[in-house]
N, C-alpha and C positions, 0 to 999 in steps of 0.2 A: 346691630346685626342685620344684614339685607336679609331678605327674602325672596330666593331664589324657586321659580316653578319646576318640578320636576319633571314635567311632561312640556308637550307643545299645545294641549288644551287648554285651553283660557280660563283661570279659576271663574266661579257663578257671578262674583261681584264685574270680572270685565265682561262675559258677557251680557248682562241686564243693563250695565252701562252703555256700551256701547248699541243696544239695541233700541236703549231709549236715545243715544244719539242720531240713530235713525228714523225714529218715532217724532219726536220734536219738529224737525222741517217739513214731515212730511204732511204733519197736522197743522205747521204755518203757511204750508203751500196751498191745504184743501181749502182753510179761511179762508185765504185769499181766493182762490180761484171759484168757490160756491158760496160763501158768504160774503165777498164785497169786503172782508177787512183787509185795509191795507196796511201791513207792519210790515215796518220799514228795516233792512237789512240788519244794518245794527243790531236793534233791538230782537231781529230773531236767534241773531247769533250768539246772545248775552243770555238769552231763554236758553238755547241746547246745551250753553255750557252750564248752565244751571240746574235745568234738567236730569243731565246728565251724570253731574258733581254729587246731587242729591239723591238718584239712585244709586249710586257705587256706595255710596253716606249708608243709605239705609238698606239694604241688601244686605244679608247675614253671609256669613263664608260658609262655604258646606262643610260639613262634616269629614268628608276625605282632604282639604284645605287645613284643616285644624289639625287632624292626624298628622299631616305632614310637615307642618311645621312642629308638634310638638315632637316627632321621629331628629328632626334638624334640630333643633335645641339642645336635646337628650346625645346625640351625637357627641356636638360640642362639645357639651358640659363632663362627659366621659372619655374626652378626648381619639373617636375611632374615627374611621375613613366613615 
């Protein structure tokens, strides 16, 4: 069963992900440019998906995210629009 958003607001899990996808280069760009470490693109781009993967991971779904899937399940299983 897919899991369809019913709005155009981004559940809590994409947005902290993607925020940490902004957070991650932006904290490889500050090393590099005030602390002298140089990491090397690869390796930064291997960290944001990482980063990234692992806040969506551990991010809980809010509570209107759960409602609304369980509303979509109960749908189904009762067969209405």
């Amino acid at each position: 069963m897919a899991f369809r958003m019913a709005s155009l607001i981004p559940a809590r899990k994409v947005w902290a992900s993607g925020l940490a996808g902004v957070v991650a280069p932006t904290a490889g760009a500050a090393l590099r440019q005030y602390a002298g470490v140089d990491i090397p693109g690869d390796v930064l781009a291997y960290g944001v998906t990482a980063v990234s993967s692992a806040t969506a991971y551990i991010v809980p779904l809010a509570a209107r995210d759960i409602i609304l899937h369980a509303d979509q399940a109960a749908r189904e299983i009762g067969g209405g629009a």
